[in-house]
TORPA-77927 format. One record per atom (N, C-alpha, C): x negated, y, z negated; residue number from 0; atom name; residue in one letter. Coordinates in steps of 0.05 Angstrom, whole numbers, plus 5000, padded with zeros to 4 digits. Example, Ala and Ser with C-alpha at 12.3 -4.5 7.8 and 13.67 -1.06 7.14 Angstrom:
<nodes>
@east=4736	north=4886	up=4844	n=0	atom=N	res=A
@east=4754	north=4910	up=4844	n=0	atom=CA	res=A
@east=4736	north=4934	up=4844	n=0	atom=C	res=A
@east=4743	north=4955	up=4858	n=1	atom=N	res=S
@east=4727	north=4979	up=4857	n=1	atom=CA	res=S
@east=4742	north=5001	up=4843	n=1	atom=C	res=S
</nodes>
This chain:
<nodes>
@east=4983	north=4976	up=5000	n=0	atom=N	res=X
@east=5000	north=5000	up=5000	n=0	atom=CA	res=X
@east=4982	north=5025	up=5000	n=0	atom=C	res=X
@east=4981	north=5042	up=5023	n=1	atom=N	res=X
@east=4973	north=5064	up=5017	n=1	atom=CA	res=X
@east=4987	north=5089	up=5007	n=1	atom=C	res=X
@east=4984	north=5107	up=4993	n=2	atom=N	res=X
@east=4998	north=5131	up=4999	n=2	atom=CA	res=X
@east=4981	north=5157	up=4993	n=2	atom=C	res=X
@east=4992	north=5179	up=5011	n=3	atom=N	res=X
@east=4980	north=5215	up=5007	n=3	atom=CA	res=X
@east=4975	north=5221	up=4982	n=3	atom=C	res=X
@east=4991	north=5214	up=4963	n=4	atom=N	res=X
@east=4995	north=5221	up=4938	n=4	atom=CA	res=X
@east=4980	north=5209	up=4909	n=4	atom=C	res=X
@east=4976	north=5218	up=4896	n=5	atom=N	res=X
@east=4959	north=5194	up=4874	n=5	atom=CA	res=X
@east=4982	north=5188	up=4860	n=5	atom=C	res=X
@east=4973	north=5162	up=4849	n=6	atom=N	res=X
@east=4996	north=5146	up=4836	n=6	atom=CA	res=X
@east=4980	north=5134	up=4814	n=6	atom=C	res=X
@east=5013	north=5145	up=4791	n=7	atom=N	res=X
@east=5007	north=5139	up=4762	n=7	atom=CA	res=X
@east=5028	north=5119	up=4755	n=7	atom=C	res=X
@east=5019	north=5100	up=4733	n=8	atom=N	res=X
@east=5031	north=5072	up=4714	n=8	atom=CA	res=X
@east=5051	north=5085	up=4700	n=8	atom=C	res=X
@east=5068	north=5082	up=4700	n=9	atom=N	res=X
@east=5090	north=5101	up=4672	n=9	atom=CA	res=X
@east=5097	north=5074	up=4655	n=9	atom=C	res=X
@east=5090	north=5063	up=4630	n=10	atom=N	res=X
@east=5100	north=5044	up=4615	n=10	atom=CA	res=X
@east=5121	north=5058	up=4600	n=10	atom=C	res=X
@east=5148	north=5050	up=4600	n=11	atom=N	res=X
@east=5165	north=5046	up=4573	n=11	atom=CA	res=X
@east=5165	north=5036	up=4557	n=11	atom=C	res=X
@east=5177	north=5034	up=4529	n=12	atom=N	res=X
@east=5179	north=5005	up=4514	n=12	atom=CA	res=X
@east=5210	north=4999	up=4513	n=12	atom=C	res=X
@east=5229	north=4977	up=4507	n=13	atom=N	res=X
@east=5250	north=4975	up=4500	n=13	atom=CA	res=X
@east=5250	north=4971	up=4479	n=13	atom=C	res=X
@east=5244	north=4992	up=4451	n=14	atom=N	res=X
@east=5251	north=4983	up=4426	n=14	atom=CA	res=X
@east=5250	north=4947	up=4415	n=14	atom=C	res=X
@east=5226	north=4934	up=4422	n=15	atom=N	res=X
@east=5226	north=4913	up=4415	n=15	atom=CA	res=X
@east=5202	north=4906	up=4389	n=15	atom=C	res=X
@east=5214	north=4929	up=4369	n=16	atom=N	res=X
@east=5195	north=4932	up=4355	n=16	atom=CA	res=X
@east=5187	north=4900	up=4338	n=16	atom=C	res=X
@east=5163	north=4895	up=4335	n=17	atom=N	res=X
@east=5148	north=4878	up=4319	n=17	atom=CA	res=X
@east=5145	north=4847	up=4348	n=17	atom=C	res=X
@east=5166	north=4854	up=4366	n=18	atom=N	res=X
@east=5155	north=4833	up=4387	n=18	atom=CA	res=X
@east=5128	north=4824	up=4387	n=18	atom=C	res=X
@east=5125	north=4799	up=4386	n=19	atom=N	res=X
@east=5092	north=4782	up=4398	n=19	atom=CA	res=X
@east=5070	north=4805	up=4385	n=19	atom=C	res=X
@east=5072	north=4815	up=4354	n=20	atom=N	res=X
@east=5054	north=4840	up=4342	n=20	atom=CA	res=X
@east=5058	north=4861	up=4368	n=20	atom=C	res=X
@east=5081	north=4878	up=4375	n=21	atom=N	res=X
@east=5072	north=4898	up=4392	n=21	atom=CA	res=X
@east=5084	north=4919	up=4363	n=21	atom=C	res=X
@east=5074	north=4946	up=4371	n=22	atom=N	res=X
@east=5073	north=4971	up=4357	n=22	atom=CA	res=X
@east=5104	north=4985	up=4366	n=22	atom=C	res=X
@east=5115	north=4990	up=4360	n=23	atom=N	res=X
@east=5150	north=5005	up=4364	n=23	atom=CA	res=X
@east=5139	north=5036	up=4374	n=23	atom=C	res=X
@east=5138	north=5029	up=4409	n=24	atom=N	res=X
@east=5132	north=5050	up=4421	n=24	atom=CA	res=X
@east=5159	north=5063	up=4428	n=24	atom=C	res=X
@east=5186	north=5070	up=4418	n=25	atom=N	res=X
@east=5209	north=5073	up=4432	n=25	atom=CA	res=X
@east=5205	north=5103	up=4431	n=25	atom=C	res=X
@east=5214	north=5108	up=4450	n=26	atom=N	res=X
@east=5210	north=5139	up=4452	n=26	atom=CA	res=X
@east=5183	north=5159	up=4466	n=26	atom=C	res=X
@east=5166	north=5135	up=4472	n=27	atom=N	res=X
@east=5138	north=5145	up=4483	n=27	atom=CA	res=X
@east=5142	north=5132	up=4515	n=27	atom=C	res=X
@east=5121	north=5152	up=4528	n=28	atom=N	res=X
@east=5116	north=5130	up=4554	n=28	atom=CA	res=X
@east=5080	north=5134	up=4553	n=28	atom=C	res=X
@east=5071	north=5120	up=4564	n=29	atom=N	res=X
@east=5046	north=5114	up=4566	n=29	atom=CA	res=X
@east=5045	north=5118	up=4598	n=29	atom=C	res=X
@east=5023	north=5136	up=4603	n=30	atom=N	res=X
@east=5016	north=5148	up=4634	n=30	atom=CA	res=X
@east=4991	north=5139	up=4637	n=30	atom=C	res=X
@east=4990	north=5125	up=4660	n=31	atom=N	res=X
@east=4957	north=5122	up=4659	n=31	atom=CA	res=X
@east=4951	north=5124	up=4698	n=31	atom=C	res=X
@east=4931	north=5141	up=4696	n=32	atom=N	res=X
@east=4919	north=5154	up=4719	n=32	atom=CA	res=X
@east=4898	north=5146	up=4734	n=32	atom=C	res=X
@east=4901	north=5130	up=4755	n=33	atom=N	res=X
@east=4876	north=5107	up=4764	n=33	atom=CA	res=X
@east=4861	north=5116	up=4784	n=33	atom=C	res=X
@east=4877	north=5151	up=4792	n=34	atom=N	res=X
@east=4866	north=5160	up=4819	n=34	atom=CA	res=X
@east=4831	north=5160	up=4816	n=34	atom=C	res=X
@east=4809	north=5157	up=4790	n=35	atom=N	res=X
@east=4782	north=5165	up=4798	n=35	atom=CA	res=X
@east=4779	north=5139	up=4797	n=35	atom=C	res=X
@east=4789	north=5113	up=4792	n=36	atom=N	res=X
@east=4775	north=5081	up=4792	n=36	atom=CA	res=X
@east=4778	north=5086	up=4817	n=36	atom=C	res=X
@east=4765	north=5052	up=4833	n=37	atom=N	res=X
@east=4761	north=5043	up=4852	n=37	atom=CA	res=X
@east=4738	north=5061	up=4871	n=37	atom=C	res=X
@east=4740	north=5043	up=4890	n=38	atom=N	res=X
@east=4722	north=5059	up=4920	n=38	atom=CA	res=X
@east=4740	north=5047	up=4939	n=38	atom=C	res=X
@east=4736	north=5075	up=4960	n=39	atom=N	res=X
@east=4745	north=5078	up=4988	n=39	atom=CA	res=X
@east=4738	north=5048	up=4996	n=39	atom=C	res=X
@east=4754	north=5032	up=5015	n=40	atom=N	res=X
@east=4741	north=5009	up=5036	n=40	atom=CA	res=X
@east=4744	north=5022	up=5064	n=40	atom=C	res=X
@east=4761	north=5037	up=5068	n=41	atom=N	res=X
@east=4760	north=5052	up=5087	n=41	atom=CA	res=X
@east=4768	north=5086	up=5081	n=41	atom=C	res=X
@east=4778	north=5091	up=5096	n=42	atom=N	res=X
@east=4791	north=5118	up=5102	n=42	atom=CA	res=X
@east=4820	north=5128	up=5079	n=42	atom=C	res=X
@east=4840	north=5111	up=5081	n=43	atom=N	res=X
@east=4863	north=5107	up=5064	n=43	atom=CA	res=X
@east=4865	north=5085	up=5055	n=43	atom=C	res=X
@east=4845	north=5064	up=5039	n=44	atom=N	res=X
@east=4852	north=5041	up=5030	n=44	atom=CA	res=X
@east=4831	north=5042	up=5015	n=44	atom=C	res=X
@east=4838	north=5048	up=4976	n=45	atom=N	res=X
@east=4823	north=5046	up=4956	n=45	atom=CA	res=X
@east=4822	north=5019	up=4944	n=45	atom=C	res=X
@east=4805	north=5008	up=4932	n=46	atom=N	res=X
@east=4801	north=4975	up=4930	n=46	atom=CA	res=X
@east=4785	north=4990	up=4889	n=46	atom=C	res=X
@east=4811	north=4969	up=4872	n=47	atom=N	res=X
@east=4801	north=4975	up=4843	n=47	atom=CA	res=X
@east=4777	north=4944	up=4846	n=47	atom=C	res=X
@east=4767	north=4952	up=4821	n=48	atom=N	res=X
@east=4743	north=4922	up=4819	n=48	atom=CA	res=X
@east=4761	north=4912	up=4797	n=48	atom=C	res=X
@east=4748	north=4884	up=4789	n=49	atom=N	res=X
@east=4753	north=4873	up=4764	n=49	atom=CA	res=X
@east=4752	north=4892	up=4745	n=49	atom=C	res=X
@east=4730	north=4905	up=4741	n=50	atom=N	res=X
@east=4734	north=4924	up=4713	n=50	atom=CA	res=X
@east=4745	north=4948	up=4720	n=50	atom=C	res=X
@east=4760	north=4957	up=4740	n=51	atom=N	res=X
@east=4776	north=4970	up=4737	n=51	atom=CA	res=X
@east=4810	north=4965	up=4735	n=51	atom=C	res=X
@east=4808	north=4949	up=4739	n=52	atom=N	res=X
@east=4833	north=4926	up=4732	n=52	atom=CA	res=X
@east=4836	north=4918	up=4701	n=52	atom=C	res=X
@east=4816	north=4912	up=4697	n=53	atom=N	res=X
@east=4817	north=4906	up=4661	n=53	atom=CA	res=X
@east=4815	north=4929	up=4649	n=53	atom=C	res=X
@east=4805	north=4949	up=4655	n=54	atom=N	res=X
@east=4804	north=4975	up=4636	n=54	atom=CA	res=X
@east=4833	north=4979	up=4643	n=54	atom=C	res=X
@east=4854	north=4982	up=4653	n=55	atom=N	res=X
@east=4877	north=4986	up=4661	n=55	atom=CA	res=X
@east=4897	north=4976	up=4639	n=55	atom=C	res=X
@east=4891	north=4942	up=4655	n=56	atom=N	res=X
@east=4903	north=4926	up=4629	n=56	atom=CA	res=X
@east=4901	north=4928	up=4599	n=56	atom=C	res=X
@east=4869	north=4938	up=4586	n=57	atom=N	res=X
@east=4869	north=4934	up=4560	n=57	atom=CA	res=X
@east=4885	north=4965	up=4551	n=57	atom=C	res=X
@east=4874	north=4985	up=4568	n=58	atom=N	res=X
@east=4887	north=5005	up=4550	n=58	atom=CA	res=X
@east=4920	north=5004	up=4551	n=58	atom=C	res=X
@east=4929	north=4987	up=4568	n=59	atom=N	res=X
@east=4959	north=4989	up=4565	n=59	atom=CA	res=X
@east=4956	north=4963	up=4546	n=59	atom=C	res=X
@east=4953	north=4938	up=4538	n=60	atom=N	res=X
@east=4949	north=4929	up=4510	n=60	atom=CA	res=X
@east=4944	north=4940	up=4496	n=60	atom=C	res=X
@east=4933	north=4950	up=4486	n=61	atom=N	res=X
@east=4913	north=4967	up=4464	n=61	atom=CA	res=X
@east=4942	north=4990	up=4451	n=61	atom=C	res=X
@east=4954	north=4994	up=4480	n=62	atom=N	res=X
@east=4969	north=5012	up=4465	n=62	atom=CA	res=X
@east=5002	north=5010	up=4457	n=62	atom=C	res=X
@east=5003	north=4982	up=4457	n=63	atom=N	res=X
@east=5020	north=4955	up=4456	n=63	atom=CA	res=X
@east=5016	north=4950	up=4424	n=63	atom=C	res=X
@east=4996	north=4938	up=4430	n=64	atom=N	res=X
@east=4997	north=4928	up=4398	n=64	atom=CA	res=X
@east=4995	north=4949	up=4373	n=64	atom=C	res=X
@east=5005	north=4934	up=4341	n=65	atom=N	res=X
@east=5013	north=4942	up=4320	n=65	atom=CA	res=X
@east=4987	north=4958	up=4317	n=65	atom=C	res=X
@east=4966	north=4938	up=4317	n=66	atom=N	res=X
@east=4941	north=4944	up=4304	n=66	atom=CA	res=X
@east=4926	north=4955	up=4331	n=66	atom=C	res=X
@east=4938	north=4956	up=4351	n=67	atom=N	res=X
@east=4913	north=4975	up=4376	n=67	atom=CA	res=X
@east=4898	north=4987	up=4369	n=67	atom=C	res=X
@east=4873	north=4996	up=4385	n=68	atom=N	res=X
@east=4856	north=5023	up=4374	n=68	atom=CA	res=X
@east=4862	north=5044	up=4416	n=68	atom=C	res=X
@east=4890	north=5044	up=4421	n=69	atom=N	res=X
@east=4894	north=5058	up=4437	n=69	atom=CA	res=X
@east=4887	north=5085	up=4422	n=69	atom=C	res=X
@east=4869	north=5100	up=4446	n=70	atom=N	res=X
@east=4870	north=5138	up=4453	n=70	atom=CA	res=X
@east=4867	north=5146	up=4475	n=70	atom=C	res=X
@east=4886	north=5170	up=4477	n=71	atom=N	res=X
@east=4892	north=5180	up=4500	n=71	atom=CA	res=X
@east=4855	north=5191	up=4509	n=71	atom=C	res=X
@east=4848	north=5175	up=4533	n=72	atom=N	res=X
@east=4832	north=5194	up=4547	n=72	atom=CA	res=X
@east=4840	north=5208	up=4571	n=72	atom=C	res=X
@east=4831	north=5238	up=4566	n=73	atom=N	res=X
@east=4835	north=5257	up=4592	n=73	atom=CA	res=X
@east=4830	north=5249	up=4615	n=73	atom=C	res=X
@east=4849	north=5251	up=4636	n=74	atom=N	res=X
@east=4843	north=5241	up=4666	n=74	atom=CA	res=X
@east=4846	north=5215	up=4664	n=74	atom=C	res=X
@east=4856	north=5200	up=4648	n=75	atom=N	res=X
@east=4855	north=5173	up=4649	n=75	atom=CA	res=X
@east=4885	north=5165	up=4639	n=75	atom=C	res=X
@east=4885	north=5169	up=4609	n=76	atom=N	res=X
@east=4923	north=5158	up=4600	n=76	atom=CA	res=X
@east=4922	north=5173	up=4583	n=76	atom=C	res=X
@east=4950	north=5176	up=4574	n=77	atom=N	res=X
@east=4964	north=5190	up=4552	n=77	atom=CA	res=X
@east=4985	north=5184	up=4539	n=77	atom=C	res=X
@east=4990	north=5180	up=4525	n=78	atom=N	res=X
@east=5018	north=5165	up=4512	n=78	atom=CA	res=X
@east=5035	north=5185	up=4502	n=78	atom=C	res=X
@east=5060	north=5194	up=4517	n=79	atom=N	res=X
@east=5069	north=5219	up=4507	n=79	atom=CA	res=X
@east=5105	north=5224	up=4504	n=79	atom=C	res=X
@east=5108	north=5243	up=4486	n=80	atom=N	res=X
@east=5136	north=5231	up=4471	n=80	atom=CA	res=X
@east=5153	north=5244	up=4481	n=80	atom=C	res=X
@east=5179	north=5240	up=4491	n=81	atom=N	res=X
@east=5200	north=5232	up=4507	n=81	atom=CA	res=X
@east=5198	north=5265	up=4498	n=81	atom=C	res=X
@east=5202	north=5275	up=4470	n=82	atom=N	res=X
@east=5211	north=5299	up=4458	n=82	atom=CA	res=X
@east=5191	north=5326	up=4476	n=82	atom=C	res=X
@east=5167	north=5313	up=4478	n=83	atom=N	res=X
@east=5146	north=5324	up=4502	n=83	atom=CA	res=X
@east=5150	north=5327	up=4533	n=83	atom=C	res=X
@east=5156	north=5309	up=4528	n=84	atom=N	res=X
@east=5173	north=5308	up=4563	n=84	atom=CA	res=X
@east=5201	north=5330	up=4565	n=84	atom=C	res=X
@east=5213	north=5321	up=4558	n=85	atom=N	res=X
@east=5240	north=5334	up=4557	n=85	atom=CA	res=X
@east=5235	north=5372	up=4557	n=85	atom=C	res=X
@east=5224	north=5381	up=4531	n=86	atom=N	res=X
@east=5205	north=5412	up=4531	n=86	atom=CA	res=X
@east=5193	north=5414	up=4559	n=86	atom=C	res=X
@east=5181	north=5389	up=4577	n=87	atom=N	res=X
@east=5168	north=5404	up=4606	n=87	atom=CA	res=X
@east=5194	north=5397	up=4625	n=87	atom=C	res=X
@east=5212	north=5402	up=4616	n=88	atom=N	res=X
@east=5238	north=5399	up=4635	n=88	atom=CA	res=X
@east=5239	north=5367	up=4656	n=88	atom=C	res=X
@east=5230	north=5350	up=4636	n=89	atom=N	res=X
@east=5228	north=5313	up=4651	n=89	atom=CA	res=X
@east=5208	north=5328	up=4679	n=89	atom=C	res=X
@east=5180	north=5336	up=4684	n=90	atom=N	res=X
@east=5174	north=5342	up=4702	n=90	atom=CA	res=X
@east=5149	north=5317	up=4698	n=90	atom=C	res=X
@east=5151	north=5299	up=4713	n=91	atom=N	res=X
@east=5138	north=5269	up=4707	n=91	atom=CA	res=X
@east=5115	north=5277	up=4720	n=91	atom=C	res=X
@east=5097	north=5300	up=4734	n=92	atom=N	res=X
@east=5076	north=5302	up=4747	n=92	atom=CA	res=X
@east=5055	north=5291	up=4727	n=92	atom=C	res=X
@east=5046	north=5270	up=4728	n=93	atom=N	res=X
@east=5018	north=5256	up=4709	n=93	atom=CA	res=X
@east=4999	north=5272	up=4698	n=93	atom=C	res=X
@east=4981	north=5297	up=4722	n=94	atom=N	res=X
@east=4973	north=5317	up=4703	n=94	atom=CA	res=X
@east=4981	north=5334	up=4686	n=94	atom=C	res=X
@east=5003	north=5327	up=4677	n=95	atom=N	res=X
@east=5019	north=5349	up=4661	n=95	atom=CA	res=X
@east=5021	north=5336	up=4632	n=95	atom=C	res=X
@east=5010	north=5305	up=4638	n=96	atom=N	res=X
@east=4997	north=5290	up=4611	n=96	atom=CA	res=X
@east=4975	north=5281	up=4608	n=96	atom=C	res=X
@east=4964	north=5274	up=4621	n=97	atom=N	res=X
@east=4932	north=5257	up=4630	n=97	atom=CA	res=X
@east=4927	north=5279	up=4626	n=97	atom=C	res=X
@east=4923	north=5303	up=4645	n=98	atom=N	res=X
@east=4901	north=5322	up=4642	n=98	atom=CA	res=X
@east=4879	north=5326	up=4653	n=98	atom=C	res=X
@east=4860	north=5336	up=4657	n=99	atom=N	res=X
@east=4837	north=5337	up=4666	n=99	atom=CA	res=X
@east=4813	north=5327	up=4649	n=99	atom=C	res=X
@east=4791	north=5315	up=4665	n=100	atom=N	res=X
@east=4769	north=5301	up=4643	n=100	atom=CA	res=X
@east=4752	north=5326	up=4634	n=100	atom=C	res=X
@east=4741	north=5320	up=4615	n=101	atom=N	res=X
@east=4727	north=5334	up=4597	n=101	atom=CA	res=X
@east=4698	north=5352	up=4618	n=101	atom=C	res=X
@east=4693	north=5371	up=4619	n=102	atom=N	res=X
@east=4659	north=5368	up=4635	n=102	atom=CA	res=X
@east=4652	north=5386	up=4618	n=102	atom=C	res=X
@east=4625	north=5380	up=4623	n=103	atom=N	res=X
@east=4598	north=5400	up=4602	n=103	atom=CA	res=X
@east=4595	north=5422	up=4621	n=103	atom=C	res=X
@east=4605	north=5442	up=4603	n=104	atom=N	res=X
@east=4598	north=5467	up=4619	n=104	atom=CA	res=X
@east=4579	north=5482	up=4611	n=104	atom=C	res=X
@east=4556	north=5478	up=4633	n=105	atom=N	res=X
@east=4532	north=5501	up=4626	n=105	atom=CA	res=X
@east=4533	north=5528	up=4632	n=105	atom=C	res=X
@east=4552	north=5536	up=4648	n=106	atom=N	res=X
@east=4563	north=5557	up=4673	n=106	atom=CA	res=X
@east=4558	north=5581	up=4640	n=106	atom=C	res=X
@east=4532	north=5597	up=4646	n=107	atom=N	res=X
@east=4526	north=5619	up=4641	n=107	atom=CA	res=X
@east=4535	north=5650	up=4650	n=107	atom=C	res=X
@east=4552	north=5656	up=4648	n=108	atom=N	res=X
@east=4571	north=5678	up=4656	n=108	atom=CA	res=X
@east=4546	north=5705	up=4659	n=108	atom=C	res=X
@east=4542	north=5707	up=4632	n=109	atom=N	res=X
@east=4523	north=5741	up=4631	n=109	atom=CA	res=X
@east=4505	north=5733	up=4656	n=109	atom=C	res=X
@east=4479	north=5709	up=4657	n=110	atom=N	res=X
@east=4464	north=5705	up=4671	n=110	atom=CA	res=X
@east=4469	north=5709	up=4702	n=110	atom=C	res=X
@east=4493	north=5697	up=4702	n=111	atom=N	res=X
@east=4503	north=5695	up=4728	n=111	atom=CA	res=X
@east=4517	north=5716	up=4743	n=111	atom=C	res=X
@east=4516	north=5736	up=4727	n=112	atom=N	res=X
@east=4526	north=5766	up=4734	n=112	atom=CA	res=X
@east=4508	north=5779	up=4739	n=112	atom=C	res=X
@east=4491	north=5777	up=4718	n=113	atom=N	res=X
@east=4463	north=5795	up=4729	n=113	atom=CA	res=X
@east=4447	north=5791	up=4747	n=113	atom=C	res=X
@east=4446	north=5763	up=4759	n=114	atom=N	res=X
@east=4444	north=5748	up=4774	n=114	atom=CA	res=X
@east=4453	north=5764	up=4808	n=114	atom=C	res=X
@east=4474	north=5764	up=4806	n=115	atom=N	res=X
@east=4486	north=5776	up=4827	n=115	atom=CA	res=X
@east=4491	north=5797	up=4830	n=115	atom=C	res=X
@east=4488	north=5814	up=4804	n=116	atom=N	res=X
@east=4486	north=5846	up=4812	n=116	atom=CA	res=X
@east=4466	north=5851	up=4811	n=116	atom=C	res=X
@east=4441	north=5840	up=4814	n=117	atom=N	res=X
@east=4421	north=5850	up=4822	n=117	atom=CA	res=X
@east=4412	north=5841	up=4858	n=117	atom=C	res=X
@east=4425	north=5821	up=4857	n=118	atom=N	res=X
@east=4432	north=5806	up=4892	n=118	atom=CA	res=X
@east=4446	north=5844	up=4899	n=118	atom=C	res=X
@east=4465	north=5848	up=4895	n=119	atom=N	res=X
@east=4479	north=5862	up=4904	n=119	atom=CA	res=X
@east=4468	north=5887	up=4915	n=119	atom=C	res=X
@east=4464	north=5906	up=4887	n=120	atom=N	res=X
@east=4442	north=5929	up=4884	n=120	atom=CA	res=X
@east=4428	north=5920	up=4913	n=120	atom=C	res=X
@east=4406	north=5895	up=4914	n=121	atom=N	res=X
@east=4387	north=5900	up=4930	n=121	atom=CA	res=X
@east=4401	north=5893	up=4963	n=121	atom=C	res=X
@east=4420	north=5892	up=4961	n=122	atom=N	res=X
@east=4444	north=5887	up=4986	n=122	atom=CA	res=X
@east=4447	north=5914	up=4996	n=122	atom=C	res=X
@east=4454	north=5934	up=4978	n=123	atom=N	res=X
@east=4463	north=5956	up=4975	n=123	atom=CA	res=X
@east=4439	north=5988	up=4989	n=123	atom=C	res=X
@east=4416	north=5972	up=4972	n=124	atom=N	res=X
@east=4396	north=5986	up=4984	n=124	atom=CA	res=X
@east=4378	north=5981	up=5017	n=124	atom=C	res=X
@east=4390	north=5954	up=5029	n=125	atom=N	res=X
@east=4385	north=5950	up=5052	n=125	atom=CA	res=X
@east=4403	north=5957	up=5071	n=125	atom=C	res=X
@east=4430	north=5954	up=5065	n=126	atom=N	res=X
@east=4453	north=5972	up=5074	n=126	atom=CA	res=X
@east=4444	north=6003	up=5081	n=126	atom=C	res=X
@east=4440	north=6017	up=5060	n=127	atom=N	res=X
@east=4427	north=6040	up=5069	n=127	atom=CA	res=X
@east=4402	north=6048	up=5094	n=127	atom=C	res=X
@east=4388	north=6028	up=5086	n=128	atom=N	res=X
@east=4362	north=6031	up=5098	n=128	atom=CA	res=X
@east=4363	north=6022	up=5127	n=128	atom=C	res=X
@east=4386	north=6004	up=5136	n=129	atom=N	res=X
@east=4396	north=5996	up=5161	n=129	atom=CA	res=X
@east=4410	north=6009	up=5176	n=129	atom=C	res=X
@east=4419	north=6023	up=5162	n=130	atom=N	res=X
@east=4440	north=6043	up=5174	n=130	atom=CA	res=X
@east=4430	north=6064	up=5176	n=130	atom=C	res=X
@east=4406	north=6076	up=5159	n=131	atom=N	res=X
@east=4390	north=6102	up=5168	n=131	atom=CA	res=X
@east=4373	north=6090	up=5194	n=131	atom=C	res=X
@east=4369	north=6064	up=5201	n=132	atom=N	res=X
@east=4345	north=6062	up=5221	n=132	atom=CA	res=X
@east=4369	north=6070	up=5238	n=132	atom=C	res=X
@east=4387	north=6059	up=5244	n=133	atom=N	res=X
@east=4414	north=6049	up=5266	n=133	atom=CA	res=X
@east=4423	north=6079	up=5277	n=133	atom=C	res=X
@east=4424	north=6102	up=5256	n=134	atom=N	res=X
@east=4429	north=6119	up=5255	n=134	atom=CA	res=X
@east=4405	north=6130	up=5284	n=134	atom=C	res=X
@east=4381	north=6131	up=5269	n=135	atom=N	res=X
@east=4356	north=6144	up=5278	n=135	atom=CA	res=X
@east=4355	north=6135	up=5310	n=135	atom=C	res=X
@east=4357	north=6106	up=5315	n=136	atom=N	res=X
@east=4357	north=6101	up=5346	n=136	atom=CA	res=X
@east=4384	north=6114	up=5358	n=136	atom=C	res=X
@east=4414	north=6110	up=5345	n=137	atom=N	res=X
@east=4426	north=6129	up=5370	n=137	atom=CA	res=X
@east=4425	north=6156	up=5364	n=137	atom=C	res=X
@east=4407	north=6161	up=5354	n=138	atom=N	res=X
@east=4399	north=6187	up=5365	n=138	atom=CA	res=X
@east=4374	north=6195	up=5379	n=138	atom=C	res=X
@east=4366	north=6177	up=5386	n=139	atom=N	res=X
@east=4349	north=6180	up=5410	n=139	atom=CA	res=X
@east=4354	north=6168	up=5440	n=139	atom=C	res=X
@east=4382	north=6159	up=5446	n=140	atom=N	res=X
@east=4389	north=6153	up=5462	n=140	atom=CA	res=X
@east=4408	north=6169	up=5467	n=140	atom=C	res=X
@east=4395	north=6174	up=5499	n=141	atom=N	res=X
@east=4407	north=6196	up=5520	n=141	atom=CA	res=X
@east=4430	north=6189	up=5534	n=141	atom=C	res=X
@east=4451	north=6195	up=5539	n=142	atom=N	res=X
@east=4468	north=6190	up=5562	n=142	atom=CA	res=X
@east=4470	north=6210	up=5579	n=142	atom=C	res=X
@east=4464	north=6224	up=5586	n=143	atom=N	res=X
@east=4459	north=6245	up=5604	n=143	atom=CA	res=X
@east=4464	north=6235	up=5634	n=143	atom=C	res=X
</nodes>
């Protein structure tokens, strides 16, 4: 199955609390977001591996059972309560629970301003100096 779109797991529970040791998830759904597993085999056809298959499966176990050590990771799953849902007007878009993953941001703001305003300034002063030469030649050209 291919599709344009990335595609997320939505688990329910049916209130089957203490089932086979599961945890009484009623009222939660569990989102889990597979769009960064796998690799391309072609063009539109992503292929998961074994361990992306089992990372799949355990965290939806994990977040099954009484005793799980399920947590929501960003960009990956989220287990989130109906009462949550409902506040984003039932808008089931996956990043609107999953979320985005975590990144280390080194991104130096001051640096990177001065950085470029000094790019600029010296932009600014060649601007001039191009336009005084540009200047200088048509004015030495005659049409007479």
């Amino acid at each position: 199955m291919n599709t344009q779109i990335p595609a997320c797991l939505w688990f329910l529970s049916n209130k089957r609390h203490g089932f086979n040791g599961d945890r009484n998830r009623a009222g939660e759904i569990l989102f889990i977001d597979a769009r960064n597993l796998g690799h391309l085999i072609n063009r539109r056809t992503l292929e998961f591996t074994d361990e992306d298959i089992a990372k799949v499966a355990s965290t939806y176990h994990e977040w099954r059972k009484a005793d799980g050590k399920y947590e929501d990771i960003p960009a990956f799953c989220s287990s989130t309560s109906i009462e949550k849902i409902k506040e984003l007007e039932y808008v089931l878009s996956p990043g609107r629970y999953v979320g985005l993953p975590e990144e280390e941001d080194d991104f130096d703001f001051a640096e990177r301003f001065t950085t470029l305003k000094a790019d600029l300034e010296e932009q600014i002063k060649e601007e001039a100096e191009l336009n005084k030469r540009i200047s200088e030649n048509l004015s030495q050209i005659s049409y007479e």
